[in-house]
PAZAPA-4460 file (N, C-alpha, C; in steps of 0.05 Angstrom, whole numbers, plus 32768, in hexadecimal, padded with zeros to 4 digits):
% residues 95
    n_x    n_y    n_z   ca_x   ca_y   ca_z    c_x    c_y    c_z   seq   type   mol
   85E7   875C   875E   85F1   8761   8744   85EF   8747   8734     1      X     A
   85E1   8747   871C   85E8   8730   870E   85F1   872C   86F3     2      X     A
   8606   8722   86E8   861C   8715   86DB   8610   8711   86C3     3      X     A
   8616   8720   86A5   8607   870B   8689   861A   86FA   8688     4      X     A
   8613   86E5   8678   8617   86CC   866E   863C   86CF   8669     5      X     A
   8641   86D4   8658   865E   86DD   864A   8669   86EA   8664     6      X     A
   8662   86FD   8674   8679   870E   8685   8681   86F3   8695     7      X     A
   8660   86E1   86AA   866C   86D0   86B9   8683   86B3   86A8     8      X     A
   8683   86BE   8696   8695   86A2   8687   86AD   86AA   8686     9      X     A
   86AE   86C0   867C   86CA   86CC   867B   86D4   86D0   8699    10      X     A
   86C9   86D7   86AA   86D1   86D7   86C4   86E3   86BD   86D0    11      X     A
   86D2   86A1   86D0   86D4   8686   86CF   86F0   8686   86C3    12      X     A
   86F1   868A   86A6   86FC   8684   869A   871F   8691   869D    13      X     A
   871D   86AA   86A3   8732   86B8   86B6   8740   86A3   86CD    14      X     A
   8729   86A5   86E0   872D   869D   86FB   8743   867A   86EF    15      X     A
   873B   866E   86DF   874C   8652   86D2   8761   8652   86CC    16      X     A
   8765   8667   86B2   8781   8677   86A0   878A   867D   86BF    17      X     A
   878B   8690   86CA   8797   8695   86DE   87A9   868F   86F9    18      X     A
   879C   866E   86FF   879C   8650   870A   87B4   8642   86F8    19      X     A
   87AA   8645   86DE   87BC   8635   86CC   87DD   8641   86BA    20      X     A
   87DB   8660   86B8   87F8   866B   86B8   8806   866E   86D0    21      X     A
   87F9   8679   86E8   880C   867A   86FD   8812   8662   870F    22      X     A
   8809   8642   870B   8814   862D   8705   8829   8629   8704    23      X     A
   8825   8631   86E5   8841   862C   86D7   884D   863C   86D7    24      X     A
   884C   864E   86DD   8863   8663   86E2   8876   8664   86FD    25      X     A
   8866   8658   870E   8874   864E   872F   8884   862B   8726    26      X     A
   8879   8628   8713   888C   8608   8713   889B   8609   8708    27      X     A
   889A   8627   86F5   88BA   8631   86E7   88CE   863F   86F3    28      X     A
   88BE   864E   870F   88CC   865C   8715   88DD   864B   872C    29      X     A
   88C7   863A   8736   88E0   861E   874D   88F2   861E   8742    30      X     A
   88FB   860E   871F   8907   85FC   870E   891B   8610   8706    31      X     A
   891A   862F   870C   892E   863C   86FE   8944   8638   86FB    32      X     A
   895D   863A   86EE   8978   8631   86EE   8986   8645   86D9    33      X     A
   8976   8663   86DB   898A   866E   86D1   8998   8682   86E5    34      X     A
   898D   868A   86FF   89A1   8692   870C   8989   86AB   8717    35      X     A
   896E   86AE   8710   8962   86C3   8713   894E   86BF   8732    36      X     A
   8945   86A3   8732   893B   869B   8748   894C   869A   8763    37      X     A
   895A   8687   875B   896D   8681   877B   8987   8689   876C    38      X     A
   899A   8687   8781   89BC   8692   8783   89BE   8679   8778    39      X     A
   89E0   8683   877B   89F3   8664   877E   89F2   8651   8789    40      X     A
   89E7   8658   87AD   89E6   864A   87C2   89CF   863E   87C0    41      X     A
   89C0   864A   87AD   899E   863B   87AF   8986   8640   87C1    42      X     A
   8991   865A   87C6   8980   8667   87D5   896E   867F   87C6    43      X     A
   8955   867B   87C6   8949   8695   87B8   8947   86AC   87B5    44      X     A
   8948   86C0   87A6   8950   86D7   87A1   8936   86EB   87A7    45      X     A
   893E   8708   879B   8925   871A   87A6   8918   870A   878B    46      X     A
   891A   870F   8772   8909   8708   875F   88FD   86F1   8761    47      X     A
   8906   86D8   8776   88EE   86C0   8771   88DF   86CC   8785    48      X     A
   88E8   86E3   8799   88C6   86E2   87B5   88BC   86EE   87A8    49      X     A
   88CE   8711   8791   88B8   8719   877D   88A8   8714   8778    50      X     A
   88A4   86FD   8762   889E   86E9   8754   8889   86D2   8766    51      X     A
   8888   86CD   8773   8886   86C1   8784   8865   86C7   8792    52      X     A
   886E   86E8   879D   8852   86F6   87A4   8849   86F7   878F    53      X     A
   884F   8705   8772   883E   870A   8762   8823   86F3   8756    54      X     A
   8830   86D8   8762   8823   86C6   8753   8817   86B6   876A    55      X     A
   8812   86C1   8786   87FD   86B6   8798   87EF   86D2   8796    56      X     A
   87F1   86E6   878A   87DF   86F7   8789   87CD   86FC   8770    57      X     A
   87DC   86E8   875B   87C7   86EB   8747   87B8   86C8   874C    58      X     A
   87C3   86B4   8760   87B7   86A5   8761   8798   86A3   876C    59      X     A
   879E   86C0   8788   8786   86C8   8799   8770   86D4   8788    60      X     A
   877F   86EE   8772   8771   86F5   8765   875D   86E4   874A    61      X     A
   876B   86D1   8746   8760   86C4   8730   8748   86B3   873E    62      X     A
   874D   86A8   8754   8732   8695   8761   8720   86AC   876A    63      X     A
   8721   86BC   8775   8709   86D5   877B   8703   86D6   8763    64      X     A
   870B   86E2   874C   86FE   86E1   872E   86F3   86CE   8728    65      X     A
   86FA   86B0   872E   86F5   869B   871E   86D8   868C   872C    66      X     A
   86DD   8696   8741   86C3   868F   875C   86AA   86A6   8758    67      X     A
   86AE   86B8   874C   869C   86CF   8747   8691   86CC   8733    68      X     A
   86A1   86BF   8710   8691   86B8   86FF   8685   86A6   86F9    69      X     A
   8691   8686   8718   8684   866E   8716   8669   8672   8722    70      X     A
   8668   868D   8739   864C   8688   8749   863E   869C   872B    71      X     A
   8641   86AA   8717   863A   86B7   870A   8626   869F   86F3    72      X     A
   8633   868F   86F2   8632   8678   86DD   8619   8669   86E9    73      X     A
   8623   8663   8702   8608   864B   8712   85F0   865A   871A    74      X     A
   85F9   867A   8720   85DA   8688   872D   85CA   8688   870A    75      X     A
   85D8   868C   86EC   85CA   868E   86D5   85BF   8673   86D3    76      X     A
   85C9   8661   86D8   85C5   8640   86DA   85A7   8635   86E5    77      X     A
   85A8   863F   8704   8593   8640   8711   8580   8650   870D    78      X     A
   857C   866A   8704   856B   8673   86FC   855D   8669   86E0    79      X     A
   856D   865B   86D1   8564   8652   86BB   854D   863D   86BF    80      X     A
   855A   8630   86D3   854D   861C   86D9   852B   8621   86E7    81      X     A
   8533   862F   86F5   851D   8635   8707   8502   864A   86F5    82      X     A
   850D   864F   86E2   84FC   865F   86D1   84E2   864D   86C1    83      X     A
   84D2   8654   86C2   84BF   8642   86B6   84AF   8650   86A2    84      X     A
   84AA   8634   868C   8499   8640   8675   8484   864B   8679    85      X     A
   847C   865C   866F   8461   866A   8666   844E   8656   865F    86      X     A
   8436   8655   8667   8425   863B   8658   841D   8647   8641    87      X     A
   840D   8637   862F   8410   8640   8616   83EF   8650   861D    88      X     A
   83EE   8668   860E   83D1   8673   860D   83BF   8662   8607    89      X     A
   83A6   8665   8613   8399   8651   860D   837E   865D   8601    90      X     A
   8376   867A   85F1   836D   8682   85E5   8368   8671   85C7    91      X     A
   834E   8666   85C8   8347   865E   85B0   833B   8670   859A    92      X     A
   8338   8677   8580   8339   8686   8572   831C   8677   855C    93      X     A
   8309   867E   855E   82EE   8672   8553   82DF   868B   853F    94      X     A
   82E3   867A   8523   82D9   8689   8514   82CC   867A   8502    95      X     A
***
């Protein structure tokens, strides 16, 4: 199967955004202090393992995307490369 230009970018580009909200969303969710992550005791609640899975599963999911539109990007890369010009016709035209 091969990837146009724009799908494998947006893919890439997913697979990053995706790296880069659920980040920050696990360093918010450590840092919580309103009572929704951990108890009193400081021990974590259902909503941080909630929370927790959801965001090693969009971490897994975002690098399979992000690895699918990077090899998408380099196989257009390499073929670019490897493509070669046409020589120019060499039909002379005598009148």
């Amino acid at each position: 199967m091969k990837l146009s230009r724009p799908v494998s970018w947006f893919l890439l580009a997913f697979g990053v955004w995706s790296w880069f909200i659920w980040i920050t969303f696990v360093k918010n969710l450590w840092k919580d202090g309103s009572g929704l992550a951990f108890d009193d005791a400081g021990d974590p609640t259902a909503y941080f393992w909630v929370h927790l899975l959801l965001a090693v599963a969009s971490f897994l999911l975002g690098t399979v995307i992000g690895v699918i539109g990077f090899r998408g990007v380099r196989a257009l890369r390499r073929e670019a490369a490897h493509r070669t010009p046409e020589p120019p016709s060499s039909s002379s035209s005598a009148s």
